[in-house]
N, C-alpha and C positions, 0 to 999 in steps of 0.2 A: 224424593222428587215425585209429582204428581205426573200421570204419562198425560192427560188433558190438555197443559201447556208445553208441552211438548209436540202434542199432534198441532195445536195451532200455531208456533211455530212453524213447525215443519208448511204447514200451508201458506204462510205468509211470506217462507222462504221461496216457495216454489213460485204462486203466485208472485212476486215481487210488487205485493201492494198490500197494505193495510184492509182498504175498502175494500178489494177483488176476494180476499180470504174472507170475510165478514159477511159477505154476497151467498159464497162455496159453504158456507160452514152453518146458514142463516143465522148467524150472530151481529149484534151491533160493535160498530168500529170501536166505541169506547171500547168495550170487553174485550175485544179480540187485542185491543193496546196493551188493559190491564193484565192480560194472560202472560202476554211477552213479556211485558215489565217482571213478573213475578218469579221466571224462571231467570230470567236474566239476576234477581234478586238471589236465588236459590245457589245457582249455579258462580254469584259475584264473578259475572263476567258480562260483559258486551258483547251482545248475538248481532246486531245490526246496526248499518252507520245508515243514520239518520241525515246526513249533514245533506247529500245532495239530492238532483233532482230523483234518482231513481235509489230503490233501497239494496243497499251493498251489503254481503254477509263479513262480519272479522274475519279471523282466522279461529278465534273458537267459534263462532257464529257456522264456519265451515266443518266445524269436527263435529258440533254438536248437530248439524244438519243430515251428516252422516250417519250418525246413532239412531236419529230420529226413522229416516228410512228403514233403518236395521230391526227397531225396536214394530214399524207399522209391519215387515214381514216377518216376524215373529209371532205374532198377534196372528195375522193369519196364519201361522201352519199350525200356534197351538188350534185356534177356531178349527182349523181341518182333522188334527189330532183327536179331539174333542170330539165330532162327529163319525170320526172311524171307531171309536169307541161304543159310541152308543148304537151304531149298526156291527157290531163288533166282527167289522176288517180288521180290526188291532187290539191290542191289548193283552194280557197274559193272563192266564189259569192258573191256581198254583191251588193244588188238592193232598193234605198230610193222607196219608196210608203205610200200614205197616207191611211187611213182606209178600202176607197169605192173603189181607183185605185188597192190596193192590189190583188182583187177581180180577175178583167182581168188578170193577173199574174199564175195565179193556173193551166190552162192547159198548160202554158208553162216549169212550173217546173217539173210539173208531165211526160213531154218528157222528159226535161233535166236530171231529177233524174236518168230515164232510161236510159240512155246514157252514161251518168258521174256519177255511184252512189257513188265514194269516193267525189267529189268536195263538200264540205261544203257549203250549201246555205243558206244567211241570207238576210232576204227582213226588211230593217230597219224602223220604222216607222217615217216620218218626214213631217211636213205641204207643204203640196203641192206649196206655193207659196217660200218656201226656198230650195229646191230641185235644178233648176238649179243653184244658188249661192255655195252649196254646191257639185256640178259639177265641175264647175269652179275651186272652193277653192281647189281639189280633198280627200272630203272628202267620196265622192261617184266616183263610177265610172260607173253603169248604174240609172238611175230614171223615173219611171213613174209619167205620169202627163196629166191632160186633159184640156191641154191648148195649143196653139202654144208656145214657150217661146222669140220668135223672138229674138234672141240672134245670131251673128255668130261664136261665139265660140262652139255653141251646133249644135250636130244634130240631128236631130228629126226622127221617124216615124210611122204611127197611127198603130197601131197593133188592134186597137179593132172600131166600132163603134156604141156607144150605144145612150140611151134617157134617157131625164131626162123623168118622168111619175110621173104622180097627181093618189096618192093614196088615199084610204078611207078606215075605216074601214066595214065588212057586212052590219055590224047595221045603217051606214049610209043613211041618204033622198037619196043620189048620187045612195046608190050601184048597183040598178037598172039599172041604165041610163049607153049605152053606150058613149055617149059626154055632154058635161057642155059646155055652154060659159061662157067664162071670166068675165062677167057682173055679174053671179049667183055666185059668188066666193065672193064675199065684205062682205058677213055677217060669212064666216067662220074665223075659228081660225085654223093659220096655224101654226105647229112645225117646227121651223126653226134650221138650223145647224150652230149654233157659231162659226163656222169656214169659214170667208169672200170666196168666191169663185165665178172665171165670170159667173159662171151659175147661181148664186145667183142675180147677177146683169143683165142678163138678165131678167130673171122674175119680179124684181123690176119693172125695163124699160117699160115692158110690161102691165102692170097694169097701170104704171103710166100714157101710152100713151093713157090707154084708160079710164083710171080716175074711175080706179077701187080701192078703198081700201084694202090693202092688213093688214090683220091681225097679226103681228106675237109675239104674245102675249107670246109664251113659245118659248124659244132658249133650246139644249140640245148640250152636249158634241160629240153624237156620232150617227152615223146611226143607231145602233142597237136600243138605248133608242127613238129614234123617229121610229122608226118599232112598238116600241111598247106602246107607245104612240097611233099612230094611228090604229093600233088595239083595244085599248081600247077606242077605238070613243071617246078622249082626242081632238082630232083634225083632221087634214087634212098636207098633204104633198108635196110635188116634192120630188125625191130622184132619184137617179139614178138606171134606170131598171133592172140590173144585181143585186142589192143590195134586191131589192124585189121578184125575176123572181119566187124563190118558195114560194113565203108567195103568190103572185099570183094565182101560180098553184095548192096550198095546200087551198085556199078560206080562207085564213087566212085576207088577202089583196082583194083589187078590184082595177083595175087599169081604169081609168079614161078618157078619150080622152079630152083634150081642145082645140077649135076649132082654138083658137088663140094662143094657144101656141104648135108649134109640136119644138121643139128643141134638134138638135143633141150634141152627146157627144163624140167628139173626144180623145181618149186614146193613148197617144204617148210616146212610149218608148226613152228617151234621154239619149245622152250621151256626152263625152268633143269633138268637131269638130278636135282637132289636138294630144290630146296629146293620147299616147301610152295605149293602152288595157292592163288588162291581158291576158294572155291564157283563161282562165274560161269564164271572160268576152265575149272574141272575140266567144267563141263558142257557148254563148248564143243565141248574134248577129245574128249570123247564122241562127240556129235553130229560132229565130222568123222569121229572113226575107224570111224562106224555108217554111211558115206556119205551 
């Protein structure tokens, strides 16, 4: 069913005249007949008794008069919907981020919220190496990730630049020493994060090249369980320096220098290279690429 003869209905209903709708609508009478004839045909019902001097609704002519109304303030709230969107009073954010990349995220929202406080913000949690695939797929529509994803479907760009950093706990031989070389690193026990990542595989690399043994006798679920782990001089670390910056600063942590390992951490906000934003979206965009 076409919603067109349905609004001229509805105005022929209200009007109670053929010509007065026709007037309202700048349509000619014939048209404004054939519209009614059409739904009345659609709907194989009788909307209106023609028989006397003034024009009466049936009883479906009354139900469907009702819809009609229903259907004209719908129309407007989508119209209103629609426009809250593109000044985005409404709408939702929804940004994939894994546990650590989360992190770099947080002064961004804290703008955003301020800006946009009705848009809904959900930062979803998902493994960092399914994040573009889920771009693509568009189950997401922005994602952080500290990786390039060399993809041409995606576009990327680094909003943050961190380090990975070789933590200890006080109690530690280390905590002392501002720098360790990599050679003194073989007899510890390092907490590693079960979550495969190229940073992880740098460090391998790096051990390996220099024929250092690399320990990693305990894997855990989550950064925070290896925070605290190696607080509890359980072991030793890399993690990424934003994830420790106040257990650092609070001497919870000691953070470490390795002479051979300094390794950046690139944090890049991605998103689909072609296909359409939303509002909410597009204005995140923004606001990160305006720092």
């Amino acid at each position: 069913m076409e919603l067109y003869p349905l609004k001229v209905f509805q105005t022929v209903a209200a009007e109670k005249s053929f010509s007065r709708a026709a007037e309202k609508m700048l349509r000619t009478q014939p048209a404004i007949s054939l519209a009614v004839q059409k739904l009345e045909a659609d709907l194989q019902e009788k909307l209106i008794d023609r028989s006397g001097k003034e024009l009466l609704l049936t009883d479906a002519g009354r139900i469907v008069y009702d819809y009609a109304r229903r259907f004209e303030n719908l129309t407007a709230d989508l119209e209103n919907a629609l426009a809250e969107l593109r000044d985005n009073s409404a709408g939702r954010l929804i940004v994939g981020a894994n546990e650590s990349t989360s992190l770099y995220l947080l002064g961004h929202i804290e703008r955003y919220r301020r800006l946009y406080p009705k848009v809904k913000v959900q930062v979803r949690r998902s493994l960092s190496s399914k994040i573009p695939s889920q771009l693509i797929d568009g189950d997401l529509e922005l994602g952080v990730i500290s990786y390039d994803p060399e993809d041409e479907r995606l576009h990327s760009m680094v909003i943050y630049t961190d380090h990975l950093a070789f933590v200890v706990s006080p109690k530690h031989r280390f905590a002392t020493r501002a720098k360790v070389s990599i050679s003194e690193l073989g007899m510890e026990t390092f907490i590693a994060h079960n979550v495969l990542s190229p940073y992880r595989d740098v460090v391998l690399k790096e051990f390996q090249r220099h024929k250092v043994p690399l320990n990693m006798d305990v894997e855990m679920p989550t950064v925070e369980t290896i925070r605290l782990m190696v607080q509890r001089n359980e072991g030793v670390a890399f993690l990424p320096h934003m994830c420790v910056e106040q257990d650092v600063a609070q001497d919870a942590l000691r953070e470490i220098k390795v002479k051979e390992l300094a390794v950046d951490r690139k944090i890049r906000l991605v998103c689909p290279a072609k296909r359409s934003l939303s509002h909410a979206a597009k204005a995140f965009l923004e606001l990160v690429k305006s720092g």
